[in-house]
N, C-alpha and C positions, 0 to 999 in steps of 0.2 A: 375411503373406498370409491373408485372411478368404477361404476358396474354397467354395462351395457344389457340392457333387459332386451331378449329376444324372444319369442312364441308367436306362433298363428294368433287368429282372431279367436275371443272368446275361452282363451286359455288361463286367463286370470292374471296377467299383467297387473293388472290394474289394481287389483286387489290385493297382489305381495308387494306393487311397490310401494301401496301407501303404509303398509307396515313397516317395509324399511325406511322410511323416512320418518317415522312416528319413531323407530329404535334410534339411527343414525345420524338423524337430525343433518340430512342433504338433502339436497332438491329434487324430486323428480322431472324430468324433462322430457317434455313428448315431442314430437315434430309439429304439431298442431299448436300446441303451444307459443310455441317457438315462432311458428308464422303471425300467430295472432298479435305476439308481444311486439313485434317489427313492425306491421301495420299498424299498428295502436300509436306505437313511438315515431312513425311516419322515418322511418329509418330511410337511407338511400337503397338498400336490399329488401326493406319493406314495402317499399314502394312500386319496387321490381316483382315482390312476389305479390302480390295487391292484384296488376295487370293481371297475373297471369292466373290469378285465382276467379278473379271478377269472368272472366274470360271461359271458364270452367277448363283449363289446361294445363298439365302438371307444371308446377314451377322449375324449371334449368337446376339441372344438378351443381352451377355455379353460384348461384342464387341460394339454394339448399343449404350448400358449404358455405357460404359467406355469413349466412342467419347463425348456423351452427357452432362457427369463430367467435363471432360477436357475443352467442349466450356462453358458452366456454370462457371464454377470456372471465367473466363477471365477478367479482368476489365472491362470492356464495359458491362456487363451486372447487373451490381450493384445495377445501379437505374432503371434495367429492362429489358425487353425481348419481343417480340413476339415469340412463339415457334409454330413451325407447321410440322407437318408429323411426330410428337412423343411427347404422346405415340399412339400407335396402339395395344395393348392389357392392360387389366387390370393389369398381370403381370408389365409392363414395366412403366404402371402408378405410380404406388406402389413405384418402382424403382425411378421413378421420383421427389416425396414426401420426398422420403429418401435422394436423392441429396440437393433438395431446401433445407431442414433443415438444412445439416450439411452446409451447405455454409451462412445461417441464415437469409436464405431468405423465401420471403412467398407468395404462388400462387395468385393473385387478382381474378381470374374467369378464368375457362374453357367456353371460347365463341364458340355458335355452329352457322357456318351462314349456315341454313336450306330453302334447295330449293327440290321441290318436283320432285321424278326421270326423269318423264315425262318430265318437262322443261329443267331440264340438257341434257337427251338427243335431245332432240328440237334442244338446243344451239349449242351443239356440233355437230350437222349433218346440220347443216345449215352452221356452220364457215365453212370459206375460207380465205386462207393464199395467199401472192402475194410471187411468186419464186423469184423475182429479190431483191423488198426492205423489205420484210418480214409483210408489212402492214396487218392487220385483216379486214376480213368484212364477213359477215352475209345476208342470202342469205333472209332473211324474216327482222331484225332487224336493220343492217345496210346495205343496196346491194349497190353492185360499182353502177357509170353511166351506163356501158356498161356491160351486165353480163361477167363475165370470163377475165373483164383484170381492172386490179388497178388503179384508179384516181389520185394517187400522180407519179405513174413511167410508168404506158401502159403496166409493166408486168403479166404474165399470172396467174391468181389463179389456186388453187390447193385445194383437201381435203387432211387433213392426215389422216393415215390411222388410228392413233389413234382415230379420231374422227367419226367413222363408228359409225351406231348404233350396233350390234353385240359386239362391245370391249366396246363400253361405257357402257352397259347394264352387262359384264363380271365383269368391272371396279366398277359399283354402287353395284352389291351382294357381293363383295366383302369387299370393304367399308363399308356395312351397316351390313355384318357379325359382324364386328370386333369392330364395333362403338355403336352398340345399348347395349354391356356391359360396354363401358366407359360411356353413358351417363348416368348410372345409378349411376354409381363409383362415378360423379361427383356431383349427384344430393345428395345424401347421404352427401356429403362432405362439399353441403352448397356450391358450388363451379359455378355449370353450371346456364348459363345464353343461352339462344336462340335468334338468331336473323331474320330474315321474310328476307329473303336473296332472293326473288321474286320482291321486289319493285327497283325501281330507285336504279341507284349506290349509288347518293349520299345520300337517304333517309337513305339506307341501312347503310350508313357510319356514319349520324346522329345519329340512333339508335344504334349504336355501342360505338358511345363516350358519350350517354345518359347512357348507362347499364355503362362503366367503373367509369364515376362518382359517378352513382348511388353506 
């Protein structure tokens, strides 16, 4: 299964893909990743994207695509992939398509797990993070015993600042700038599937291995 993971920030990405890969036994692949592993292997596009990271300026969408080939091509991803945080424009889509092919491979679904802005933001102004063991909790969904300090270590919670409403609401027009042209791309392509990324985790998770069968 080639699945392309798509949803806003805070959607749970992260969370179905490491079950699919725990079922599926394929790799997940995020963009960040993917940078990190180039620079680490001091790659000739790692190197390129290195500048342009050190520099705090997005990396060239040629740059992008070249890391993208590189971790594509790799044996592990043969009988498959989770891919997530690319593409991020139609451009890069395109580029994507053209990868898959020449390597003779072939997309199964661009999956969208779809949660409505209001609750992402919800989520994210409500998490809290413990300073000491790094534990999550939730100040409406999951709350400690004792507000402001963690049930597994007694250390202190925290909001980050990422998780403001102000940045998270930055964070959503941004994303849905960028994303409401690929779900068209996708839909055209016979490709996207949506998933109600609102209910239970694991319904959510259900519904996610029902569409790739399907």
């Amino acid at each position: 299964m080639h699945i392309l993971l798509m949803g806003p920030p805070g959607a749970g990405k992260g969370t179905q893909a490491a079950k699919l890969v725990e079922q599926f036994h394929i790799p997940h692949i995020s963009t960040g990743d993917m940078f990190r592993a180039a620079v680490k292997n001091q790659t000739e596009l790692g190197k390129r994207a290195k500048v342009c990271m050190d520099q705090g300026k997005l990396v060239p969408d040629d740059v992008t695509i070249g890391i993208v080939r590189e971790r594509l091509a790799e044996a592990d991803c043969k009988k498959g992939f989770i891919l997530d945080g690319f593409p991020r424009t139609v451009e890069q889509a395109e580029a994507l398509e053209n990868i898959v092919a020449e390597l003779g491979l072939k997309l199964t679904c661009a999956l969208n797990i779809n949660v409505p802005a209001q609750e992402l933001i919800e989520r994210a102004v409500g998490r809290r993070i413990c300073k000491k063991c790094g534990a999550t909790y939730h100040i409406k969904f999951k709350a400690p015993g004792k507000a402001g300090v963690c049930d597994i270590c007694g250390g202190e919670l925290y909001q980050r600042a990422d998780d403001s409403e102000a940045t998270m609401k930055n964070r959503l027009a941004v994303y849905d700038g960028q994303t409401k042209p690929l779900i068209e791309y996708y839909k055209k392509a016979g490709l996207y599937k949506e998933i109600n990324g609102s209910q239970p985790m694991d319904k959510v998770y259900s519904d996610v291995v029902t569409v790739l069968h399907g």
